[in-house]
C-alpha positions as CSV (number, residue, x, y, z in Angstrom):
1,X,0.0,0.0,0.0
2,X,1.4,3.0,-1.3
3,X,1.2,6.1,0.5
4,X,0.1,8.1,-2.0
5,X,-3.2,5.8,-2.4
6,X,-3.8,6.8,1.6
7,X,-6.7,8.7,2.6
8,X,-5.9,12.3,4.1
9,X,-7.4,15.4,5.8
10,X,-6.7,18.8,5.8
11,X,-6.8,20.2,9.4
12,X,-7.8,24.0,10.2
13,X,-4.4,25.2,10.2
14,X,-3.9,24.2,6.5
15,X,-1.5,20.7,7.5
16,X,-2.4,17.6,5.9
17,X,-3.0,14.1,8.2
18,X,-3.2,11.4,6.9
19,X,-6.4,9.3,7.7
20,X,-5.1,6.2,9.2
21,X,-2.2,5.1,11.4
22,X,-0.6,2.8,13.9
23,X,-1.6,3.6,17.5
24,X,1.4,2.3,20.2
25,X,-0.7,2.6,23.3
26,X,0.4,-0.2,25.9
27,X,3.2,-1.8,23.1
28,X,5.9,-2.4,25.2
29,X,8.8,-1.0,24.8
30,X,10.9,-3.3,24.0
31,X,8.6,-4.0,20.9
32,X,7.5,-0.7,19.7
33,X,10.4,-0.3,17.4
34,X,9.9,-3.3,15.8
35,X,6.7,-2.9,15.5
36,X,7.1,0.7,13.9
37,X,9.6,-0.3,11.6
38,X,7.1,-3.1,10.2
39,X,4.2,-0.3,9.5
40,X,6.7,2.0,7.9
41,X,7.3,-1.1,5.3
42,X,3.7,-2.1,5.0
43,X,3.0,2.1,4.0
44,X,1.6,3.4,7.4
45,X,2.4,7.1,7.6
46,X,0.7,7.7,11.0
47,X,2.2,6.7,14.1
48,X,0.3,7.7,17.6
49,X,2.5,7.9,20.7
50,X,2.5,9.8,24.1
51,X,4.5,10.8,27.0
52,X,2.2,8.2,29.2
53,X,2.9,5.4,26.9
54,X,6.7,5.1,28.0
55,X,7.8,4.4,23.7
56,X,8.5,7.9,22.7
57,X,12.1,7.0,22.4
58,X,12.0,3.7,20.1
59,X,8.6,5.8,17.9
60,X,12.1,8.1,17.4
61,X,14.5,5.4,16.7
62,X,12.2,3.5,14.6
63,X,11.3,6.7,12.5
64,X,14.9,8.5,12.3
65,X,15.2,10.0,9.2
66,X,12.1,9.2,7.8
67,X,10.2,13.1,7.5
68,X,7.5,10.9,5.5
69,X,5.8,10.1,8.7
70,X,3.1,12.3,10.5
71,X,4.1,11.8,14.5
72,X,1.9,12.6,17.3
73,X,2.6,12.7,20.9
74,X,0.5,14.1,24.3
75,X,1.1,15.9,27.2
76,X,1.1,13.7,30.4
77,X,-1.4,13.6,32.6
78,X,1.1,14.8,35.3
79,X,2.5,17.6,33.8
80,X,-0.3,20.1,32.9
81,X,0.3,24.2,32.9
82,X,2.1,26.4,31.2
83,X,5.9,25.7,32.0
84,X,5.5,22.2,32.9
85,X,4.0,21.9,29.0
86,X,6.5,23.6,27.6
87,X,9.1,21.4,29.7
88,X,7.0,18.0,28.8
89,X,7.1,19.0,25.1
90,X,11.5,19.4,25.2
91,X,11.1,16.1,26.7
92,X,9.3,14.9,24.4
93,X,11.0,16.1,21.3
94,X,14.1,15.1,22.7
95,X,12.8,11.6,22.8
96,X,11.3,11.3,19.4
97,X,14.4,13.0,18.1
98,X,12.5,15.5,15.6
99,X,13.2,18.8,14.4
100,X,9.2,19.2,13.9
101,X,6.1,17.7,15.8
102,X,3.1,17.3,13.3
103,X,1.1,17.1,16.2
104,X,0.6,17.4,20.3
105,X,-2.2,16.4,22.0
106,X,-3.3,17.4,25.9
107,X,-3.8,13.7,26.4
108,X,-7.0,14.5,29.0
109,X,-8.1,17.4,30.2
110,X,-8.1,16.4,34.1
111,X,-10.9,18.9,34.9
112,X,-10.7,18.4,38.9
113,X,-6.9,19.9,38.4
114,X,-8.3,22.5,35.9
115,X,-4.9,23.3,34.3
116,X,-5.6,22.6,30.9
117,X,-6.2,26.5,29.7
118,X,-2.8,27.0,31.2
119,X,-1.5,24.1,29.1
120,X,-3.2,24.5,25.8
121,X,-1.8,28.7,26.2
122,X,1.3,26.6,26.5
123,X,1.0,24.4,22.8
124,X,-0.2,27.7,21.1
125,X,3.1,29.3,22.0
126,X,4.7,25.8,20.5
127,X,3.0,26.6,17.7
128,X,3.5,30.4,17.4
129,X,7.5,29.0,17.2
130,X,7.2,26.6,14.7
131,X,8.4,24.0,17.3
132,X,4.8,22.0,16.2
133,X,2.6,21.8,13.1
134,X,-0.7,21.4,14.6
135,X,-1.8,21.3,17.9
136,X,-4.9,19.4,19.5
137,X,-6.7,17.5,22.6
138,X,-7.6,14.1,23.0
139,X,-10.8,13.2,25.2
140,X,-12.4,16.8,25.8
141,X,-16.2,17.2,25.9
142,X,-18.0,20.2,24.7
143,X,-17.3,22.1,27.6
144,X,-13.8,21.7,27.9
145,X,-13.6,22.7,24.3
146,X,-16.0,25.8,24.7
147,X,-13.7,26.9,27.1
148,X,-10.2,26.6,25.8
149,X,-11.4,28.1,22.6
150,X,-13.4,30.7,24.2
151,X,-10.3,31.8,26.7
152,X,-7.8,31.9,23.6
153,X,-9.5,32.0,20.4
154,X,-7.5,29.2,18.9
155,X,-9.5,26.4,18.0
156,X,-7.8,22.7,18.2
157,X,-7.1,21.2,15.0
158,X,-7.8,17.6,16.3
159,X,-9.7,15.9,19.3
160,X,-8.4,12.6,20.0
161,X,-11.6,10.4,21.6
162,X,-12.7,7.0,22.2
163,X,-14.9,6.5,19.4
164,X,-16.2,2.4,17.4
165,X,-19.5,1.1,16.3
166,X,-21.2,0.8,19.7
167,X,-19.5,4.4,20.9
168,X,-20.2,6.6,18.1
169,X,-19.7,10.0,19.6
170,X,-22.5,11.7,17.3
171,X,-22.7,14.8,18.6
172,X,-19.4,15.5,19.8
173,X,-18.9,14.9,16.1
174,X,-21.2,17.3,15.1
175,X,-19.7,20.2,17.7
176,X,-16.9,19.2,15.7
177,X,-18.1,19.7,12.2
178,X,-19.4,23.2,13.1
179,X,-16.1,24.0,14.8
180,X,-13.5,23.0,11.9
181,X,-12.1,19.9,14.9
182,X,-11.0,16.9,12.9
183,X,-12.1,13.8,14.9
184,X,-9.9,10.8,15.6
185,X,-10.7,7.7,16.8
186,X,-8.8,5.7,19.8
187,X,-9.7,2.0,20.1
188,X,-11.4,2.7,16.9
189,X,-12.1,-1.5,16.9
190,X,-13.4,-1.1,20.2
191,X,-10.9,-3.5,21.7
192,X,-12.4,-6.4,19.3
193,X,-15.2,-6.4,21.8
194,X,-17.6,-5.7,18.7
195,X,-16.2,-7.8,15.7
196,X,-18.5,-10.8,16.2
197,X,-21.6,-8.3,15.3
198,X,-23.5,-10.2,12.9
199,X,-24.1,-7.1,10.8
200,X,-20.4,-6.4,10.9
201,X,-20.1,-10.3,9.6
202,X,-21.9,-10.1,7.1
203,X,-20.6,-6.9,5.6
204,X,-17.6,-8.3,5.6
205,X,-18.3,-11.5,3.7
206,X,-20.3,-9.1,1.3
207,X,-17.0,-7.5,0.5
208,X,-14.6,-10.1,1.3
209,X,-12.7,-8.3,3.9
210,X,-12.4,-9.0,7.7
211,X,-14.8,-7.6,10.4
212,X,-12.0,-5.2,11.4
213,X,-11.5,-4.1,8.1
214,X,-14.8,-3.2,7.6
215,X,-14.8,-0.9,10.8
216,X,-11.6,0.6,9.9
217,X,-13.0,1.7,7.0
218,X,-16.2,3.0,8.4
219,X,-14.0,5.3,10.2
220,X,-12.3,6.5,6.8
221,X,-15.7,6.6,5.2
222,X,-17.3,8.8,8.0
223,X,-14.4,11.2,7.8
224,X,-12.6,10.1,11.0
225,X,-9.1,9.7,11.4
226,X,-8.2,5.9,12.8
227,X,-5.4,4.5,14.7
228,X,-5.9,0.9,15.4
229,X,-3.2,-0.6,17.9
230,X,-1.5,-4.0,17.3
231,X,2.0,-5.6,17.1
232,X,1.0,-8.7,15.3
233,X,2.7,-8.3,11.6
234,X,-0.6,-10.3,10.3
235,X,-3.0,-8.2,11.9
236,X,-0.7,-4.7,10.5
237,X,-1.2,-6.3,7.0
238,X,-4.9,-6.5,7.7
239,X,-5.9,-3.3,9.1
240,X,-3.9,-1.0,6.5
241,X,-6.0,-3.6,4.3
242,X,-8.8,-1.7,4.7
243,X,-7.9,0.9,2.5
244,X,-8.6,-0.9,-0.7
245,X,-12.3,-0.7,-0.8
246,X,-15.4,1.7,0.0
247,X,-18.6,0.8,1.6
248,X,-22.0,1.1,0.3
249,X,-24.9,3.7,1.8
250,X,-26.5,0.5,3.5
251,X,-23.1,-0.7,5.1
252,X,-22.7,2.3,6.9
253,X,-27.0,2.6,7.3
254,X,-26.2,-0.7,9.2
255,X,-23.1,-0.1,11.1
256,X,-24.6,3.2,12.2
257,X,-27.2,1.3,13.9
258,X,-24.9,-0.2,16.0
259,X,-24.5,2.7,17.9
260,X,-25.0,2.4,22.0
261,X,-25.5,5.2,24.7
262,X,-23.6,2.5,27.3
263,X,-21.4,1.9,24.6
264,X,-17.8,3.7,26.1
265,X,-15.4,1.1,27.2
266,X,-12.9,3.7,28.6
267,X,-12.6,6.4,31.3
268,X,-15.7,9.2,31.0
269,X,-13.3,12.2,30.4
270,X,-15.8,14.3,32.9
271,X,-14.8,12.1,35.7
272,X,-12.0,10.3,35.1
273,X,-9.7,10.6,38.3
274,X,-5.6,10.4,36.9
């Protein structure tokens, strides 16, 4: 797979992302070269990292050298505000050995500390200094969005949230829309919890693809950026996979309907205690 034939978006600063990546949350580190190295052959051009995942440094030693590759790393949980960030971001950088981040993420917005103004002041200054392409959140609600944007008038390019078939997110994704946020997806598969969904089946024997393939691609097709997580080489093969065909109005009719208000499988960003 050819990174030219890869889905992309343009984000609200004018960058380009592509639409579909390799997430490293919980590969060890020992692996996560290895495992980065392998996408980069099979034509992934998206690799998701963070501070919290403790594989900033082999993402960097995998990718050295290769400016083909969109990177994107987050702010730890433990080191919100404004100097901390801009510290956490050296660290970072240092780690992933880049002259350029494509993107940072606040990684949550840890409301009950209620530093994340302080930090997101923090990225625009990154930003302002050319020291990051694009800046973003991961797992904000409305109001923590509202509120950044509405204490510095700089609107984040991306919000990073949990989002599959039985967690849609449907009107955080419309806040979205009418705000210029690109949405992207984490445990876009929902942990493989879903994949035995006969509907899910069944459009996938329609189109001769895998269950997971088919998901992944509802994400493309809606828009969404994905960012499934493995580290089995069989199972990298499969999901980039997923970029070789489209889904009909009635496959995504179907998959829509999949969609469950108890369907979140991860912390509730409003009261998540890190």
């Amino acid at each position: 797979m050819s990174s030219q034939t890869q889905p992309t978006v343009v984000l609200n600063d004018g960058a380009t992302m592509p639409q579909f990546g390799l997430g490293v949350y919980q590969t060890p580190h020992d692996a996560t070269e290895q495992v980065v190295t392998l996408a980069v052959e099979e034509g992934y051009r998206l690799v998701d990292t963070a501070s919290m995942y403790g594989n900033e440094d082999s993402v960097g030693a995998a990718l050295l050298g290769r400016t083909d590759v969109f990177v994107t790393t987050k702010l730890g949980n433990s080191e919100h505000g404004f100097d901390q960030a801009l510290r956490a971001f050296d660290a970072s950088k240092r780690k992933l050995r880049r002259g350029t981040l494509d993107l940072y993420l606040i990684h949550w917005p840890r409301p009950r500390v209620d530093r994340y103004v302080e930090s997101w002041k923090a990225f625009i200054r990154l930003q302002k200094e050319g020291r990051i392409r694009s800046i973003g959140v991961s797992n904000f609600n409305r109001d923590h969005l509202e509120r950044i944007i509405g204490e510095t008038g700089v609107t984040p390019a991306v919000n990073q949230i949990e989002l599959h078939p039985h967690f849609q997110q449907k009107s955080l994704r419309a806040f979205h829309e009418q705000k210029g946020i690109r949405t992207e997806s984490w445990s876009p598969l929902g942990r493989g919890g879903g994949l035995s969904e006969p509907s899910l089946v069944e459009i996938a024997a329609k189109h001769r693809r895998t269950p997971a393939q088919v998901v992944i691609r509802w994400h493309v097709d809606n828009g969404l950026i994905a960012i499934p997580k493995t580290v089995r080489p069989p199972r990298l093969k499969e999901n980039i996979g997923a970029l070789g065909f489209t889904l009909d109005a009635d496959d995504m009719r179907r998959i829509e309907a999949l969609d469950s208000a108890g369907g979140r499988i991860g912390p509730d960003p409003a009261t998540a205690v890190f």
